[in-house]
C-alpha positions in Angstrom: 219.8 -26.1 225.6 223.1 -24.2 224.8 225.6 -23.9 227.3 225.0 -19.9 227.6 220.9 -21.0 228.4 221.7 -22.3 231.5 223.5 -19.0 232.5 220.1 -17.1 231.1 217.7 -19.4 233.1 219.9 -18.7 236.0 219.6 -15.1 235.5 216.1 -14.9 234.9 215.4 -15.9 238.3 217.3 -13.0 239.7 219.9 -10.9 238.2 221.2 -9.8 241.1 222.0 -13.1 242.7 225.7 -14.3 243.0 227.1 -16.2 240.1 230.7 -16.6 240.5 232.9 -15.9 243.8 236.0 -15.8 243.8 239.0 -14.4 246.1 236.0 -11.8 247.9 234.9 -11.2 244.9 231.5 -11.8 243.6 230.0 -11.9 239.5 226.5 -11.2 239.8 224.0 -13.0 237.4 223.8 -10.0 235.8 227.3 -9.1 235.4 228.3 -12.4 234.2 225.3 -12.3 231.3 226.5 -8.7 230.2 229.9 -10.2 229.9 229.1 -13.3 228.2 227.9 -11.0 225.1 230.5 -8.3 225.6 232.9 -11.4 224.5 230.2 -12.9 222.0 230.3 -8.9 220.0 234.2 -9.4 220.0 234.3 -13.0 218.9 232.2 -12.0 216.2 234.5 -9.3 215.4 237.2 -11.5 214.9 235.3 -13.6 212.6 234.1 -16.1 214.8 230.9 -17.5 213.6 228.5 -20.8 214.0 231.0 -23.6 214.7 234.3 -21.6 214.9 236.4 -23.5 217.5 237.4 -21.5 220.1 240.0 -22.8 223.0 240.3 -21.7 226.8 243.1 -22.4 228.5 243.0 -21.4 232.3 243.1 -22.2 235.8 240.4 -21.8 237.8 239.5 -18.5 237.4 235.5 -16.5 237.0 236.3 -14.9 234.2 238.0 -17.7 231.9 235.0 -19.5 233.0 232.6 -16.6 231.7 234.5 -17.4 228.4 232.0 -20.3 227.9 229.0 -18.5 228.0 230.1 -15.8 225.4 231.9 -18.3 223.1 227.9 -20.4 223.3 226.3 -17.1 223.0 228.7 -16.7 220.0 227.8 -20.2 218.4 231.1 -21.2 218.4 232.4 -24.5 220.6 234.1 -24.7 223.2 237.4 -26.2 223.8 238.5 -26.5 227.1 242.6 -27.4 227.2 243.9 -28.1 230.3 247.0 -26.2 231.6 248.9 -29.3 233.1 249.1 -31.0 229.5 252.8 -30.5 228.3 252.8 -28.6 225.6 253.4 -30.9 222.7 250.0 -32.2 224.1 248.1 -29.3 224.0 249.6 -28.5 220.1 248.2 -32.0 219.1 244.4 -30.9 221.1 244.7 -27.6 219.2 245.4 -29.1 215.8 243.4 -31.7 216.2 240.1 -29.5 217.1 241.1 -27.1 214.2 240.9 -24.2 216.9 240.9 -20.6 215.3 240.8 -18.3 218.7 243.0 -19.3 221.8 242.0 -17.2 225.1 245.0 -17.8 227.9 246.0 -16.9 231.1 249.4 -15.1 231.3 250.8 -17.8 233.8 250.9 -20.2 230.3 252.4 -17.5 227.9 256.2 -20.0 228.1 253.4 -23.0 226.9 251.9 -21.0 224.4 254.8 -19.5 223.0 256.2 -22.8 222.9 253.6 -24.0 220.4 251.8 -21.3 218.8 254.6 -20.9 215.8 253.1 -24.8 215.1 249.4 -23.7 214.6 249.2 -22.2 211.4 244.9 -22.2 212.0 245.4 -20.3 215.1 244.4 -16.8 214.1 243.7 -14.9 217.2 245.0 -15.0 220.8 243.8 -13.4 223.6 245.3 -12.8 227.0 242.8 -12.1 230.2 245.3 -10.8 232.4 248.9 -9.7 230.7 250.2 -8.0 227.6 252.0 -10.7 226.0 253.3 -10.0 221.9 251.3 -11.3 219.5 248.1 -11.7 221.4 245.5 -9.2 222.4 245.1 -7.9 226.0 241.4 -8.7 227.3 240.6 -4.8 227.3 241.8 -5.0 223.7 239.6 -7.8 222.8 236.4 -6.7 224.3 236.7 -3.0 223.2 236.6 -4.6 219.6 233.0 -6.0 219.8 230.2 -2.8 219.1 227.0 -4.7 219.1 225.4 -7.5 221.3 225.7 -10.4 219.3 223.1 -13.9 220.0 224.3 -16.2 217.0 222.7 -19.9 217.4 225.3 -22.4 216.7 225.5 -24.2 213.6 224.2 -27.1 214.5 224.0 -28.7 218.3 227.7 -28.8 218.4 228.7 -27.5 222.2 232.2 -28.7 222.9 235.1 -30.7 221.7 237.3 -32.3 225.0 240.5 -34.2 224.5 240.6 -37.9 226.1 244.3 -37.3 227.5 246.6 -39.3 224.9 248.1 -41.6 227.8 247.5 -44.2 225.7 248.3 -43.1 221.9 247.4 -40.0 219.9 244.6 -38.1 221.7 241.0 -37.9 220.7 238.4 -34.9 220.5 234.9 -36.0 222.2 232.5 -34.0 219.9 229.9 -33.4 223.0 226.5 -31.8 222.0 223.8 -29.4 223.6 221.7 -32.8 223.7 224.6 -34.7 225.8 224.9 -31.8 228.9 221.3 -31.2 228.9 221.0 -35.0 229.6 223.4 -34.7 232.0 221.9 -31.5 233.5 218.6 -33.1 233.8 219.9 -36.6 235.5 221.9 -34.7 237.8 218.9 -32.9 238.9 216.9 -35.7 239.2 218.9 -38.3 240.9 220.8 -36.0 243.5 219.2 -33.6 246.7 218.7 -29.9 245.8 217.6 -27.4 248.2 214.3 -26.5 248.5 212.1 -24.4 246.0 213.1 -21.1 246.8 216.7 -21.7 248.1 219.5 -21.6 245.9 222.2 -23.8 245.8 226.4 -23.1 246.4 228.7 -25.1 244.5 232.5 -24.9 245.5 234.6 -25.9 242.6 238.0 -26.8 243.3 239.0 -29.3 241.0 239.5 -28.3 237.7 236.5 -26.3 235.6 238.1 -27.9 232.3 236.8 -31.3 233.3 233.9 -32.8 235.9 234.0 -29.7 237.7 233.1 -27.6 235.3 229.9 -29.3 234.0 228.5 -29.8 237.1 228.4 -26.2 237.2 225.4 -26.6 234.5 222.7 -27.8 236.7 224.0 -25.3 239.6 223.2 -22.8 237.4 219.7 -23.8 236.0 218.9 -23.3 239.5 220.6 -19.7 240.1 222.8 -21.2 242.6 225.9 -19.5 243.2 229.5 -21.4 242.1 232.5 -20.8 244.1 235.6 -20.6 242.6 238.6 -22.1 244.5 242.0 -21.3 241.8 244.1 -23.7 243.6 244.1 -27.4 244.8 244.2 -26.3 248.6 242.3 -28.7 251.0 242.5 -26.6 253.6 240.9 -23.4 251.8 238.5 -26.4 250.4 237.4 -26.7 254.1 237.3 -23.1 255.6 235.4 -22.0 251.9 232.7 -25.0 253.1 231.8 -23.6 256.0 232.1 -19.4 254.4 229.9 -19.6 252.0 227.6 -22.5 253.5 228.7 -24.8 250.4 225.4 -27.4 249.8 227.6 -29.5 246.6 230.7 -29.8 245.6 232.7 -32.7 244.2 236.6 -34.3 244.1 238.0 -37.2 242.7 239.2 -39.7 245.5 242.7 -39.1 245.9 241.8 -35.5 246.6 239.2 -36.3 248.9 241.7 -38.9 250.9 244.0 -35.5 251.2 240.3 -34.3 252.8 240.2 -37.2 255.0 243.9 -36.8 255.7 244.4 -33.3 257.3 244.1 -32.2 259.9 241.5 -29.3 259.6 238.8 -32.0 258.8 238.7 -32.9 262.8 237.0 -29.0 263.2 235.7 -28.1 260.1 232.1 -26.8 259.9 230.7 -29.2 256.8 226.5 -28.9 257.9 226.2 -27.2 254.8 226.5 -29.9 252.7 223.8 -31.9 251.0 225.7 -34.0 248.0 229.8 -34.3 247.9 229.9 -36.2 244.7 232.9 -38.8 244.4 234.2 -40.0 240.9 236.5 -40.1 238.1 238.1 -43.3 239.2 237.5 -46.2 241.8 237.3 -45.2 245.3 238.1 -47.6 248.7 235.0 -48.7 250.1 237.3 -48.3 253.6 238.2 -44.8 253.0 234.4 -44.4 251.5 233.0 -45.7 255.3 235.3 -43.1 256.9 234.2 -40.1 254.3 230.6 -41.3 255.3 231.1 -41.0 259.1 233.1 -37.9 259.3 232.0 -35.8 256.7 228.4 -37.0 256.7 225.6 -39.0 255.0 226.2 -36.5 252.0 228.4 -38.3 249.7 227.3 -39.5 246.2 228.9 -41.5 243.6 228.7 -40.4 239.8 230.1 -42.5 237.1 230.8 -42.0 233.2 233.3 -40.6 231.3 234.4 -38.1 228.9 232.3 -39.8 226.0 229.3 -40.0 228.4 229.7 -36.9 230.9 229.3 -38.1 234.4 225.8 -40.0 234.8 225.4 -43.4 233.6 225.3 -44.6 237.0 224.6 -42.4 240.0 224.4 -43.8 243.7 222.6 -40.6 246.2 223.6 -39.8 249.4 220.8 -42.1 250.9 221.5 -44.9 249.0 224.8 -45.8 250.6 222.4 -46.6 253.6 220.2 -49.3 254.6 216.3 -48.6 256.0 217.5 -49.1 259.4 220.1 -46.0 258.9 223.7 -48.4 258.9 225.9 -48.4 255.9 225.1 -50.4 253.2 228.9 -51.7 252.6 227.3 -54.0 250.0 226.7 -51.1 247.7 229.9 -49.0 248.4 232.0 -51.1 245.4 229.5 -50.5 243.1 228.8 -47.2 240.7 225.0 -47.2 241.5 222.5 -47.4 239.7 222.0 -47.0 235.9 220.9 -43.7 235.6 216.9 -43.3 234.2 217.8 -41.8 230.8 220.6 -43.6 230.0 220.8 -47.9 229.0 223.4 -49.7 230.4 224.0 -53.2 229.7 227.0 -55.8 229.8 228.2 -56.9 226.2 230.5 -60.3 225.6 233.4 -60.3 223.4 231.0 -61.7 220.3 228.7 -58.8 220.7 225.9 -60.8 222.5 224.3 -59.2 225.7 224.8 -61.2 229.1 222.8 -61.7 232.0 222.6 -60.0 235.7 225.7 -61.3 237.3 228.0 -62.4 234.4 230.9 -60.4 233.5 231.4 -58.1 230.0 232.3 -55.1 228.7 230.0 -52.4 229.9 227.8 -50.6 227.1 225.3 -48.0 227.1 223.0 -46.3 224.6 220.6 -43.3 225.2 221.2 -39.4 224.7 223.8 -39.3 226.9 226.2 -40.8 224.5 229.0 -38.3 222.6 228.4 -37.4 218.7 231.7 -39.0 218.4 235.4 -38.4 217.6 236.3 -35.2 216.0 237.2 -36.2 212.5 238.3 -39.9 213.4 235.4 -42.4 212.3 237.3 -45.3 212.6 237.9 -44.9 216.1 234.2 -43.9 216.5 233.1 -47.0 214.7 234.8 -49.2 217.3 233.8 -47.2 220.1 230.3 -47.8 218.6 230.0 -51.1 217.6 227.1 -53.1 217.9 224.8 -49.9 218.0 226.1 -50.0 221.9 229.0 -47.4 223.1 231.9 -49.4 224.2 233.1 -48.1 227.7 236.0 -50.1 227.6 235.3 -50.9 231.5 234.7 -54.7 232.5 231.9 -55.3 234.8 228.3 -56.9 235.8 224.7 -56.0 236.5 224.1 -57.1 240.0 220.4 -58.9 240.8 219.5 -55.5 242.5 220.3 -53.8 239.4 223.7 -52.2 240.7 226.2 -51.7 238.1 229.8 -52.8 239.3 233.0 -52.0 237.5 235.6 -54.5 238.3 238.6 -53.4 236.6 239.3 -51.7 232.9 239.3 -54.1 229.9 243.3 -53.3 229.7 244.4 -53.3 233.3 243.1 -57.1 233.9 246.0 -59.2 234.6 245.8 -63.1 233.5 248.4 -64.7 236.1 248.9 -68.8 236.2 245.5 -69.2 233.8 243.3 -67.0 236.3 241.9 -63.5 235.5 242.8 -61.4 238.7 240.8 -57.4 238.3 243.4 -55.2 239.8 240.5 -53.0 241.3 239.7 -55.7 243.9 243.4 -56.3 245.1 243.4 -52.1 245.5 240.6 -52.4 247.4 242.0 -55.1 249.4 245.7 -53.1 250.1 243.3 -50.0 250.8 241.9 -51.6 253.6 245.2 -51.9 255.3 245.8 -48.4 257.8 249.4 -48.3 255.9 248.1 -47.5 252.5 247.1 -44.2 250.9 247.3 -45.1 247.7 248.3 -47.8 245.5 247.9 -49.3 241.6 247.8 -52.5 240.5 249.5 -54.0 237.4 250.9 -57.2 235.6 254.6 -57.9 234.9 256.6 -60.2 232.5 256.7 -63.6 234.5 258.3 -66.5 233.6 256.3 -69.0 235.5 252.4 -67.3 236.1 252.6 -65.1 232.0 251.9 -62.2 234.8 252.6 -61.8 238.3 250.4 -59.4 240.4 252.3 -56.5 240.9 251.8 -53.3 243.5 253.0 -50.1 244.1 252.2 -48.4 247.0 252.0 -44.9 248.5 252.6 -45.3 252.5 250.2 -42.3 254.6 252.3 -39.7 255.9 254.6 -40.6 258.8 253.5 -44.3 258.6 256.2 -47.2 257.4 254.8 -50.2 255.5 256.0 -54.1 256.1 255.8 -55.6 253.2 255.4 -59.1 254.4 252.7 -58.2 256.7 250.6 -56.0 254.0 251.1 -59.3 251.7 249.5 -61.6 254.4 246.6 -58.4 255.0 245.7 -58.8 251.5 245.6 -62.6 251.0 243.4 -63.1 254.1 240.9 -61.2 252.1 241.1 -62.3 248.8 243.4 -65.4 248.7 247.2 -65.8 247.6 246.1 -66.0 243.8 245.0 -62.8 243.9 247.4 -60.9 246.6 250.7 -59.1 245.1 253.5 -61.7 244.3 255.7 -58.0 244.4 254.6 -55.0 246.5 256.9 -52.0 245.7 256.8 -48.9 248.2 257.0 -45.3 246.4 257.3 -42.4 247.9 254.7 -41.0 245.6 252.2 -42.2 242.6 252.7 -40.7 239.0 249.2 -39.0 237.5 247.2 -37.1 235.2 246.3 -33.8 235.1 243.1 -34.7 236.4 244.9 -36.8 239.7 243.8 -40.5 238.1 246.8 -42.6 238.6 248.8 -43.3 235.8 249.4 -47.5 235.2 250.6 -47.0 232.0 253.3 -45.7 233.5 254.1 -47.2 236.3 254.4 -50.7 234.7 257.3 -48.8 231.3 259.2 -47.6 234.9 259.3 -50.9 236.4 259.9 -53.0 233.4 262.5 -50.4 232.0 264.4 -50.3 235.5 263.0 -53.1 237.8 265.5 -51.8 240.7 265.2 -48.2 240.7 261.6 -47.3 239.0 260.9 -44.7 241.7 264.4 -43.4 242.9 
């Protein structure tokens, strides 16, 4: 299916249904299809065709969002560029994808001004809500389109997404119709819908350029209705819940300890709910237990990643409890289940496949699986080698067949001889009431190669004693594996997307060991 199909199935079973809400306002199914080839005539008329590359670059917002359907309706991809890259970043995405059209909110003329004189390719630009010289106002750009244009992409091509560049030079994921319709279908399968006959709400408050934004997909196959949140507010997260009787919706974990965190949560009206999907990065089983009892039994785990959108594991609500109805805390570290459609496996460092329980790389095959990098085989040789996808995550098949990541290949630290997985000591200082947040890296050590190093984010209001957090953590995990340095910042450093960012937390503390957070 093309990303504009699941917009039409969702409109054929009722046009006048809600689509998009947003601020009080409401997008019918209808309203949203006539728009979607209202902006398919005018990409056409700006020479848009089959392939064309076409970038959004938005906050949350219904109508940048509408973009996608019109840019699939126009067989053109879709490049969603996110608006907290700085802007040498975005250049480099825009360049690299070889975009021709760039649609923008005003708020981002400085960024775009700042790099548009760069992008030679970049043809036409587009403004949805500001006159801004050199680009077209949105009334400008739709009044250019005469007839309704339905132009089947070129080939399966649906969108190009940048990997973030926090390690080197970013890459384009070329993801096809094939990939989301995969992911569509898993996430229909493995997670609780609403009966036959009821539609489904999905409140989207974390960014539509990334997780958010596909999970809209399956929402919409159903005719369900997607509420648009344009800010990271967890308050209006938790009053929109209980307005519009939200049944999914899904944050990484650092936004949903902010849920856990405030003080609305104690009131809040969350009966609604049916699946809160965690993911993006590791969660703490502790604060996992506590989303579990005070939200509800509604929370359910999704792992993959850009290269494999969202579901080769996926752990439902129910599984994160036993027959008997008590928490199954032995499956709260892992990230479920590989999903139906998808293989997962765990590859050694020679290319052999291991057996349930040892440690390796984690690999998958199966239709899930990107294309590959937008005009960089090398990189997608290596990411394929072995006819496997390399996730580049270090884990193990348990003997119940539940897939546990214990730490990225390149965040394992190798102190005194011993591999220590810096996910298990975060779980470990998560545990601890002190702790909101915390990452775990390796220094330079003269004695152990690497010394287990942490920084830690103390909860609002509450102080943290070092020396008693250290003895915490070695009780449950032993003094090989507990922080030989625990540093206290005021706040974490991340991506756009919230992940936090180790990377740079270790070039602070080895550039300026005494003042890395000051």
């Amino acid at each position: 299916m093309r990303l504009v199909e699941y917009l039409d199935k969702g409109a054929s079973l009722g046009g006048e249904a809600p689509c998009l809400v947003c601020d009080g306002e409401t997008l019918s199914y209808d309203q949203v299809q006539r728009l979607s080839h209202r902006i398919a005539s005018a990409l056409a008329a700006q020479g848009v065709r089959g392939g064309t590359k076409v970038a959004v670059l938005s906050a949350n917002d219904p109508i940048a969002f509408s973009c996608v359907f019109g840019i699939s309706r126009a067989g053109a991809v879709w490049c969603p560029i996110n608006p907290r890259n700085e802007a040498d970043e975005n250049r480099e995405l825009l360049e690299l994808f070889d975009c021709e059209v760039l649609i923008f909110q005003g708020a981002f003329t400085p960024l775009v001004a700042a790099i548009r004189g760069d992008l030679p390719q970049l043809r036409t630009l587009v403004c949805l809500d500001a006159e801004v010289e050199g680009a077209l106002t949105w009334a400008e750009f739709l009044a250019q389109g005469k007839e309704i244009v339905e132009a089947p992409s070129a080939d399966d091509l649906a969108m190009i997404v940048g990997t973030g560049g926090t390690t080197g030079r970013p890459k384009g994921v070329m993801l096809t119709g094939t990939n989301l319709e995969t992911m569509t279908a898993l996430t229909l399968i493995g997670y609780p819908w609403p009966e036959r006959g009821h539609r489904p709400t999905y409140l989207a408050l974390a960014p539509l350029t990334h997780a958010a934004g596909v999970l809209c997909f399956p929402v919409l196959a159903l005719g369900g209705s997607i509420v648009v949140l344009r800010t990271p507010d967890v308050g209006a997260f938790l009053s929109a819940i209980a307005e519009h009787r939200v049944t999914h919706t899904f944050l990484p974990p650092t936004l949903i300890y902010m849920v856990l965190d405030h003080p609305a949560l104690a009131t809040a009206e969350l009966g609604s709910l049916q699946c809160f999907w965690y993911g993006a990065a590791p969660m703490s089983t502790s604060r996992l237990e506590e989303a579990l009892r005070r939200i509800g039994p509604v929370m359910a785990q999704l792992f993959g990643q850009t290269e494999a959108p969202m579901m080769i594991a996926t752990l439902a609500p129910a599984e994160h409890f036993r027959d008997d109805g008590s928490v199954a805390v032995e499956r709260l570290s892992s990230a479920g289940r590989p999903s139906p459609l998808v293989r997962v496996a765990i590859m050694d460092d020679a290319g052999r496949l291991v057996a349930p329980g040892e440690r390796g790389e984690i690999v998958v095959r199966g239709s899930l699986v990107m294309r590959g990098y937008y005009k960089n085989p090398e990189a997608t040789a290596e990411a394929s080698a072995h006819g496997w996808h390399h996730t580049g995550d270090i884990g193990f098949l348990d003997a119940d067949g539940l897939l546990h990541i214990v730490d990225r290949a390149k965040d394992m630290v190798i102190t005194g001889g011993f591999n220590v997985y810096s996910t298990e000591v975060e779980q470990a200082l998560m545990a601890h009431p002190s702790v909101a947040d915390c990452a775990v890296i390796g220094l330079p050590d003269e004695k152990w190669g690497e010394r287990v190093t942490a920084v830690v984010q103390a909860r609002p209001g509450i102080g943290v004693d070092i020396a008693e957090l250290t003895s915490f953590v070695k009780e449950r995990i032993g003094s090989v594996k507990a922080p030989k340095q625990i540093e206290i910042w005021a706040d974490l450093p991340r991506s756009k997307v919230g992940k936090v960012l180790k990377t740079e937390i270790k070039a602070q503390l080895v550039a300026d060991p005494d003042h890395a957070n000051d």
